[in-house]
C-alpha atoms as one frame of an Amber mdcrd trajectory, in Angstrom:
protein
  19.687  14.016  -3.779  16.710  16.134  -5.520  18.693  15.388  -8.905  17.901
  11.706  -8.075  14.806  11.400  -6.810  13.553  13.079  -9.974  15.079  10.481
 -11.605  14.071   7.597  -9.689  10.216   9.411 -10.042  10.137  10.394 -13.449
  11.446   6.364 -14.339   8.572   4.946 -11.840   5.771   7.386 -13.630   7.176
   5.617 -16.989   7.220   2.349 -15.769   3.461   2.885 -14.353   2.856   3.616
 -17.804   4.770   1.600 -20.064   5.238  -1.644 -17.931   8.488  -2.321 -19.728
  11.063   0.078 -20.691  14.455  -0.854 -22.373  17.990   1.171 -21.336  17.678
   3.202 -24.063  14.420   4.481 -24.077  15.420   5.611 -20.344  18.847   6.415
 -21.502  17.079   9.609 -23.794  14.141  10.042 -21.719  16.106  11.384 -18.542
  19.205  12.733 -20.867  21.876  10.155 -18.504  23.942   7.727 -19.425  23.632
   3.782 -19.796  25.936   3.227 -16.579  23.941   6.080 -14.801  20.523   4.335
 -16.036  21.757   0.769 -14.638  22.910   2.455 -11.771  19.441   3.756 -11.049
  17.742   0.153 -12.345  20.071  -1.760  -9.604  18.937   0.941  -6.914  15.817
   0.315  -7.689  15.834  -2.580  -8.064  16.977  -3.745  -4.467  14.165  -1.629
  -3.282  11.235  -3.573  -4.623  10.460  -0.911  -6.909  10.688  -2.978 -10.508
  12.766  -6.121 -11.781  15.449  -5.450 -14.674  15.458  -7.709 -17.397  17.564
  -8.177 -20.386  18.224  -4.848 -22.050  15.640  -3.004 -19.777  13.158  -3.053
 -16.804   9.755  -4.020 -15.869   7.225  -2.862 -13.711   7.481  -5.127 -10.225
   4.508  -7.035  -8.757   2.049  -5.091  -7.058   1.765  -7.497  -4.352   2.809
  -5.528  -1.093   2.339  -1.822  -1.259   5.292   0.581   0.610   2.529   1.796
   2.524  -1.297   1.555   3.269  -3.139   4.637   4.851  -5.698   2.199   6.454
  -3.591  -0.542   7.833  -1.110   2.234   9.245  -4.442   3.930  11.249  -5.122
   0.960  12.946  -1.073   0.640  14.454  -0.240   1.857  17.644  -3.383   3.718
  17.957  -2.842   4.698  21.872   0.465   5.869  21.253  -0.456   8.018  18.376
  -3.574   9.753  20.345  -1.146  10.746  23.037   1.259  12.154  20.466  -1.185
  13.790  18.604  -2.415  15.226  21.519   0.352  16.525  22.967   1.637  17.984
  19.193  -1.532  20.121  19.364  -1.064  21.961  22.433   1.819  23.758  20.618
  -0.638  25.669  17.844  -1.692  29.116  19.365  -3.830  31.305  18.012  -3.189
  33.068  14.317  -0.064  29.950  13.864   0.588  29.554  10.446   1.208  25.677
  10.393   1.847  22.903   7.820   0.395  19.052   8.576   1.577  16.561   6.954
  -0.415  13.252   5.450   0.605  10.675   8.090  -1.736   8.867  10.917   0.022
  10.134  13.632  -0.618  13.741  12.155  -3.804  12.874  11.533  -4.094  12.248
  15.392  -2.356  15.411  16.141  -4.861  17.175  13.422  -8.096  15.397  15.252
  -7.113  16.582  18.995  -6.563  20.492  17.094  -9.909  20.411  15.797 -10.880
  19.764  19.440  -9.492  22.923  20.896 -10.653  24.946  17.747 -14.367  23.528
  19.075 -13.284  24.033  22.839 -12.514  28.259  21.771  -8.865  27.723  23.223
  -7.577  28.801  19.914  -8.216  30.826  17.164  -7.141  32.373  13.470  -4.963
  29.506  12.671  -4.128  28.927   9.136  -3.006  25.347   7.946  -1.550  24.274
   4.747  -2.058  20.542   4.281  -1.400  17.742   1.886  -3.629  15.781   3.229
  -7.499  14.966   2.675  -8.216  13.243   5.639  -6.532  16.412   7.880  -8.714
  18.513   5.175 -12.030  16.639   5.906 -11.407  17.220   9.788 -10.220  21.204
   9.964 -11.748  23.082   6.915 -14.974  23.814   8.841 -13.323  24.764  12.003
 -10.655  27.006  10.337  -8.687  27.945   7.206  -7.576  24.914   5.141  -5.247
  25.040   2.661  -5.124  22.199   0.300  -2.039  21.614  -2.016  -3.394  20.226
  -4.769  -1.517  17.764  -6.800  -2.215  14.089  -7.728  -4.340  12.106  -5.432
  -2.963   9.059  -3.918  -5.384   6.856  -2.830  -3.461   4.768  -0.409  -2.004
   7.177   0.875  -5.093   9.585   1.622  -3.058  12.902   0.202  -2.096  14.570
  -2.713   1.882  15.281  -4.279   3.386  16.075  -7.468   5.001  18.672  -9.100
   1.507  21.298  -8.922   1.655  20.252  -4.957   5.567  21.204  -4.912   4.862
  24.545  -6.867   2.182  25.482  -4.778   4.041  24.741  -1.428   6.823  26.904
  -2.245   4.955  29.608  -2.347   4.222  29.195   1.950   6.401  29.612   4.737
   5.037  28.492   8.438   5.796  28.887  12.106   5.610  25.025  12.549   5.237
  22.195  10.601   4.167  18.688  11.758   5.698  16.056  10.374   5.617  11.916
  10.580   8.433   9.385   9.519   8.222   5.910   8.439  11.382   5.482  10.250
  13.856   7.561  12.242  17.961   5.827  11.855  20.212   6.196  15.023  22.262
   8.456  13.086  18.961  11.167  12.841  18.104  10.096   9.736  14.426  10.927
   8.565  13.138   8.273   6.182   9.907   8.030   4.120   8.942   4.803   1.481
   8.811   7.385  -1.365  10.597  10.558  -3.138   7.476  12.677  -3.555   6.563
  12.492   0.177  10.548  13.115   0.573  10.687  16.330  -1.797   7.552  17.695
  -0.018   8.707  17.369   3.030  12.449  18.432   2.303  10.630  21.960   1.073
   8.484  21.884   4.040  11.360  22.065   6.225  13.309  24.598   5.004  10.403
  27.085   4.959   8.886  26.588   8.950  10.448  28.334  12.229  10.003  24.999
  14.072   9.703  21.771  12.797   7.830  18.928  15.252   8.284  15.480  14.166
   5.686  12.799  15.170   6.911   9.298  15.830   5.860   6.603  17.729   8.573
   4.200  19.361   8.461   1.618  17.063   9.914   4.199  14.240  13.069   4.243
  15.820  15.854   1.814  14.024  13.490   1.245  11.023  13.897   1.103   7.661
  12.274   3.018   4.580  13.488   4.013   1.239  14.045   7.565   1.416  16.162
   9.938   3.353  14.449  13.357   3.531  15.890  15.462   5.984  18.684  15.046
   9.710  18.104  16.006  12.870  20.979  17.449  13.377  21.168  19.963  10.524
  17.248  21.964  11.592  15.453  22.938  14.348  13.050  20.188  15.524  11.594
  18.515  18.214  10.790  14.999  18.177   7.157  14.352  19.927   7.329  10.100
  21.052   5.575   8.125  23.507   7.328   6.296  26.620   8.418   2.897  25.217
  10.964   4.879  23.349  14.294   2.780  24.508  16.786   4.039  26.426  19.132
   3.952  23.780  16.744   5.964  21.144  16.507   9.008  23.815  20.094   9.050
  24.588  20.832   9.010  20.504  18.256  12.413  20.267  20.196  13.972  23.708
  23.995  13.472  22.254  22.330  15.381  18.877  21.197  18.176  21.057  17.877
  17.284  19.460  14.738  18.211  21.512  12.472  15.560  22.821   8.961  15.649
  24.391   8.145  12.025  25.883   4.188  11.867  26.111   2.517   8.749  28.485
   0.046   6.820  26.830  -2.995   5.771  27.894  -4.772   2.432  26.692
Protein backbone atom coordinates (compact mmCIF):
# COMPACT_ATOMS: atom_id res chain seq x y z
CA UNK A 1 0.00 0.00 0.00
CA UNK A 2 2.79 2.73 1.08
CA UNK A 3 4.57 1.68 -2.33
CA UNK A 4 1.36 3.07 -3.96
CA UNK A 5 0.32 5.84 -2.37
CA UNK A 6 3.75 7.31 -3.07
CA UNK A 7 2.99 6.75 -6.36
CA UNK A 8 -0.39 7.96 -6.65
CA UNK A 9 1.23 11.31 -4.55
CA UNK A 10 4.30 11.86 -6.23
CA UNK A 11 2.00 11.67 -9.89
CA UNK A 12 -0.70 14.22 -8.25
CA UNK A 13 2.35 16.72 -7.04
CA UNK A 14 3.39 16.44 -10.94
CA UNK A 15 0.19 16.87 -12.27
CA UNK A 16 -0.34 20.06 -9.83
CA UNK A 17 2.60 21.17 -11.54
CA UNK A 18 2.69 20.24 -15.00
CA UNK A 19 -1.13 20.07 -15.81
CA UNK A 20 -0.43 17.48 -18.46
CA UNK A 21 1.91 14.69 -18.31
CA UNK A 22 2.35 11.99 -21.09
CA UNK A 23 3.02 7.97 -20.09
CA UNK A 24 6.38 8.37 -20.54
CA UNK A 25 7.37 11.20 -18.73
CA UNK A 26 5.57 9.25 -15.71
CA UNK A 27 6.88 6.03 -16.99
CA UNK A 28 10.81 7.48 -15.94
CA UNK A 29 9.73 9.77 -13.35
CA UNK A 30 8.45 6.96 -10.86
CA UNK A 31 10.97 4.17 -12.49
CA UNK A 32 7.43 1.72 -13.36
CA UNK A 33 6.29 0.46 -16.21
CA UNK A 34 3.72 1.70 -18.98
CA UNK A 35 1.04 -1.03 -17.81
CA UNK A 36 1.89 -0.11 -14.11
CA UNK A 37 1.56 3.79 -15.10
CA UNK A 38 -2.00 3.11 -16.85
CA UNK A 39 -2.80 1.07 -14.10
CA UNK A 40 -2.31 3.95 -11.72
CA UNK A 41 -3.96 6.62 -14.49
CA UNK A 42 -7.29 4.26 -14.55
CA UNK A 43 -7.20 4.21 -10.57
CA UNK A 44 -7.05 7.49 -10.60
CA UNK A 45 -8.87 8.18 -12.77
CA UNK A 46 -12.23 6.62 -11.40
CA UNK A 47 -11.48 8.60 -8.35
CA UNK A 48 -11.89 12.10 -9.69
CA UNK A 49 -8.37 12.71 -9.28
CA UNK A 50 -7.36 13.67 -13.19
CA UNK A 51 -8.77 12.63 -16.76
CA UNK A 52 -6.32 10.51 -19.11
CA UNK A 53 -6.05 11.54 -22.48
CA UNK A 54 -4.35 10.23 -25.48
CA UNK A 55 -0.81 9.21 -24.63
CA UNK A 56 -1.02 10.81 -21.07
CA UNK A 57 -3.08 12.60 -18.32
CA UNK A 58 -4.36 15.87 -17.30
CA UNK A 59 -4.98 17.60 -14.30
CA UNK A 60 -9.04 17.15 -13.46
CA UNK A 61 -11.37 20.11 -12.83
CA UNK A 62 -11.11 21.69 -9.64
CA UNK A 63 -14.72 21.95 -9.28
CA UNK A 64 -15.59 19.86 -6.04
CA UNK A 65 -12.80 19.53 -3.57
CA UNK A 66 -12.43 15.81 -1.57
CA UNK A 67 -12.84 17.80 1.37
CA UNK A 68 -13.46 21.35 2.86
CA UNK A 69 -12.31 22.12 6.54
CA UNK A 70 -15.13 24.77 6.79
CA UNK A 71 -18.10 23.08 5.31
CA UNK A 72 -17.13 19.82 7.38
CA UNK A 73 -17.25 22.23 10.87
CA UNK A 74 -20.55 23.19 10.28
CA UNK A 75 -21.90 19.09 9.91
CA UNK A 76 -23.26 17.39 12.66
CA UNK A 77 -22.09 19.92 15.04
CA UNK A 78 -24.12 18.40 18.23
CA UNK A 79 -22.91 15.11 17.59
CA UNK A 80 -19.34 16.09 17.30
CA UNK A 81 -19.41 18.29 20.73
CA UNK A 82 -20.61 15.22 22.52
CA UNK A 83 -17.86 13.13 20.97
CA UNK A 84 -15.34 15.48 21.49
CA UNK A 85 -16.32 15.75 24.81
CA UNK A 86 -16.44 12.54 25.85
CA UNK A 87 -12.79 11.75 23.83
CA UNK A 88 -11.32 14.27 26.29
CA UNK A 89 -12.14 12.80 29.49
CA UNK A 90 -9.64 10.02 28.57
CA UNK A 91 -6.29 12.50 28.64
CA UNK A 92 -4.86 12.45 32.28
CA UNK A 93 -2.30 14.28 33.43
CA UNK A 94 1.52 14.02 31.86
CA UNK A 95 -0.46 11.82 28.56
CA UNK A 96 1.62 11.97 25.74
CA UNK A 97 -1.14 12.24 22.96
CA UNK A 98 -1.35 12.75 19.17
CA UNK A 99 -4.62 14.83 17.58
CA UNK A 100 -5.30 14.58 14.46
CA UNK A 101 -6.59 17.50 11.83
CA UNK A 102 -10.30 16.57 11.65
CA UNK A 103 -13.52 18.63 13.10
CA UNK A 104 -14.53 16.13 15.29
CA UNK A 105 -10.90 16.24 16.84
CA UNK A 106 -11.03 19.60 16.78
CA UNK A 107 -14.16 19.24 19.12
CA UNK A 108 -12.44 16.74 21.21
CA UNK A 109 -9.24 19.29 21.24
CA UNK A 110 -11.73 22.40 22.29
CA UNK A 111 -13.50 20.45 25.36
CA UNK A 112 -9.38 19.45 26.47
CA UNK A 113 -8.47 22.92 26.51
CA UNK A 114 -11.45 23.26 28.89
CA UNK A 115 -10.22 20.95 31.57
CA UNK A 116 -6.56 22.24 31.07
CA UNK A 117 -8.43 25.83 32.16
CA UNK A 118 -10.71 23.93 34.76
CA UNK A 119 -6.94 22.48 36.59
CA UNK A 120 -8.41 18.83 36.15
CA UNK A 121 -5.35 18.03 34.20
CA UNK A 122 -1.98 18.74 33.83
CA UNK A 123 1.68 18.12 31.99
CA UNK A 124 0.14 16.83 28.89
CA UNK A 125 2.17 16.87 25.83
CA UNK A 126 0.41 16.82 22.31
CA UNK A 127 1.83 16.31 18.96
CA UNK A 128 -0.51 17.71 16.33
CA UNK A 129 -0.87 18.18 12.63
CA UNK A 130 -3.17 20.46 12.92
CA UNK A 131 -3.30 24.45 13.15
CA UNK A 132 -6.59 24.92 14.27
CA UNK A 133 -5.90 22.16 17.41
CA UNK A 134 -2.47 24.33 17.58
CA UNK A 135 -4.26 27.76 17.83
CA UNK A 136 -6.56 26.26 20.71
CA UNK A 137 -3.84 24.21 23.11
CA UNK A 138 -0.34 25.87 22.70
CA UNK A 139 -1.10 28.41 25.47
CA UNK A 140 -2.64 25.99 27.78
CA UNK A 141 0.08 23.28 27.32
CA UNK A 142 2.89 21.83 25.20
CA UNK A 143 2.13 21.85 21.44
CA UNK A 144 3.90 20.09 19.13
CA UNK A 145 3.50 21.07 15.58
CA UNK A 146 4.63 18.72 12.68
CA UNK A 147 5.58 20.87 10.27
CA UNK A 148 5.19 20.03 6.69
CA UNK A 149 3.21 21.69 3.83
CA UNK A 150 0.22 23.69 4.73
CA UNK A 151 -3.04 22.74 3.36
CA UNK A 152 -5.34 25.32 3.37
CA UNK A 153 -8.56 23.45 3.09
CA UNK A 154 -7.74 21.27 5.13
CA UNK A 155 -6.48 23.55 8.16
CA UNK A 156 -3.15 21.16 8.76
CA UNK A 157 0.06 20.46 7.57
CA UNK A 158 1.59 16.82 5.78
CA UNK A 159 4.35 15.85 3.66
CA UNK A 160 7.32 14.07 3.76
CA UNK A 161 9.15 16.79 6.66
CA UNK A 162 5.63 16.08 8.66
CA UNK A 163 6.21 12.13 8.16
CA UNK A 164 9.99 12.47 9.23
CA UNK A 165 9.26 14.40 12.08
CA UNK A 166 6.36 12.11 13.35
CA UNK A 167 8.43 9.15 13.39
CA UNK A 168 10.48 10.36 15.66
CA UNK A 169 7.20 10.28 18.57
CA UNK A 170 5.52 7.55 20.12
CA UNK A 171 2.17 8.36 22.34
CA UNK A 172 -0.11 6.81 24.90
CA UNK A 173 -3.19 7.74 22.71
CA UNK A 174 -3.86 9.11 19.61
CA UNK A 175 -7.16 10.67 18.41
CA UNK A 176 -8.12 10.06 15.26
CA UNK A 177 -11.23 11.01 12.70
CA UNK A 178 -12.37 9.09 9.46
CA UNK A 179 -14.11 10.27 6.48
CA UNK A 180 -15.73 6.98 6.51
CA UNK A 181 -15.67 3.76 8.52
CA UNK A 182 -16.72 0.30 5.89
CA UNK A 183 -18.70 -2.56 7.65
CA UNK A 184 -15.77 -4.63 7.20
CA UNK A 185 -13.59 -2.02 9.80
CA UNK A 186 -12.19 -0.34 7.20
CA UNK A 187 -10.71 3.22 8.04
CA UNK A 188 -10.93 5.51 5.02
CA UNK A 189 -9.61 9.06 4.40
CA UNK A 190 -10.08 11.22 0.73
CA UNK A 191 -6.24 11.35 0.52
CA UNK A 192 -2.76 9.31 0.86
CA UNK A 193 -0.89 11.91 2.90
CA UNK A 194 -3.60 12.07 5.62
CA UNK A 195 -3.50 8.05 5.12
CA UNK A 196 0.45 7.69 5.57
CA UNK A 197 0.25 10.02 8.63
CA UNK A 198 -2.12 8.38 10.17
CA UNK A 199 -0.92 4.72 9.26
CA UNK A 200 2.50 5.93 11.28
CA UNK A 201 0.42 7.40 13.92
CA UNK A 202 -1.02 4.17 14.69
CA UNK A 203 1.61 2.00 14.94
CA UNK A 204 3.48 4.24 17.41
CA UNK A 205 0.38 5.00 20.29
CA UNK A 206 -0.68 2.46 23.24
CA UNK A 207 -4.35 3.25 22.44
CA UNK A 208 -5.77 4.50 19.52
CA UNK A 209 -9.49 6.42 19.89
CA UNK A 210 -11.22 6.96 16.73
CA UNK A 211 -13.79 9.83 16.42
CA UNK A 212 -16.79 9.29 14.20
CA UNK A 213 -20.03 10.51 14.05
CA UNK A 214 -22.94 8.11 12.78
CA UNK A 215 -23.19 9.25 9.52
CA UNK A 216 -19.40 7.86 8.85
CA UNK A 217 -20.53 4.52 9.03
CA UNK A 218 -21.08 2.76 5.36
CA UNK A 219 -19.35 5.74 3.62
CA UNK A 220 -17.12 6.06 1.08
CA UNK A 221 -13.57 7.81 0.70
CA UNK A 222 -10.56 7.10 -1.30
CA UNK A 223 -8.14 5.76 1.00
CA UNK A 224 -7.82 2.83 3.27
CA UNK A 225 -5.46 3.68 6.16
CA UNK A 226 -5.68 1.35 8.82
CA UNK A 227 -8.62 -1.98 10.28
CA UNK A 228 -10.12 -2.27 13.27
CA UNK A 229 -9.49 -5.43 13.72
CA UNK A 230 -5.71 -5.59 13.35
CA UNK A 231 -4.94 -2.50 16.57
CA UNK A 232 -6.12 -1.56 19.65
CA UNK A 233 -8.87 1.10 19.36
CA UNK A 234 -11.92 2.32 20.54
CA UNK A 235 -14.40 3.87 18.44
CA UNK A 236 -16.02 7.13 20.29
CA UNK A 237 -19.85 7.67 18.21
CA UNK A 238 -22.95 9.28 19.12
CA UNK A 239 -26.46 7.38 19.54
CA UNK A 240 -27.94 7.37 16.00
CA UNK A 241 -25.27 4.88 15.27
CA UNK A 242 -27.65 1.93 13.69
CA UNK A 243 -28.12 -1.11 15.11
CA UNK A 244 -26.39 -2.80 12.53
CA UNK A 245 -23.06 -0.43 12.75
CA UNK A 246 -22.73 -1.41 16.67
CA UNK A 247 -23.31 -5.00 16.17
CA UNK A 248 -20.51 -4.87 13.10
CA UNK A 249 -17.85 -3.11 15.95
CA UNK A 250 -19.16 -6.00 18.78
CA UNK A 251 -18.58 -9.23 16.32
CA UNK A 252 -14.83 -7.38 15.74
CA UNK A 253 -14.32 -7.35 19.43
CA UNK A 254 -13.78 -3.66 18.72
CA UNK A 255 -14.49 -1.28 21.68
CA UNK A 256 -17.26 1.20 21.51
CA UNK A 257 -18.22 4.22 23.69
CA UNK A 258 -21.85 5.50 22.57
CA UNK A 259 -22.05 9.26 23.80
CA UNK A 260 -25.91 11.06 23.87
CA UNK A 261 -26.09 14.18 22.19
CA UNK A 262 -27.53 17.10 23.14
CA UNK A 263 -29.06 19.77 20.63
Amino acid sequence: MKKDAKRRIRLLEMLSEKKRLDIRTVVEALSISEATARRLFADLEQSGKLIRTHGGIQAAPETAPDYSFRLSSVRHTPEKNAIGAAAAMHVNSDDRIYLDSGTTVLKMADALASRIRHGEISGISIVTNSLSCMDNLSELTEVIITGGIIRPSRRDACGPLAEKNLALYHFDKAFLGADAISPNGDLLTTDDRTAIMNEMVIRNSGTVFILADSSKFDGKAFVTYANLKNFKAIVVSDENMSKKNRNELRAMNVKTEVVVVKN
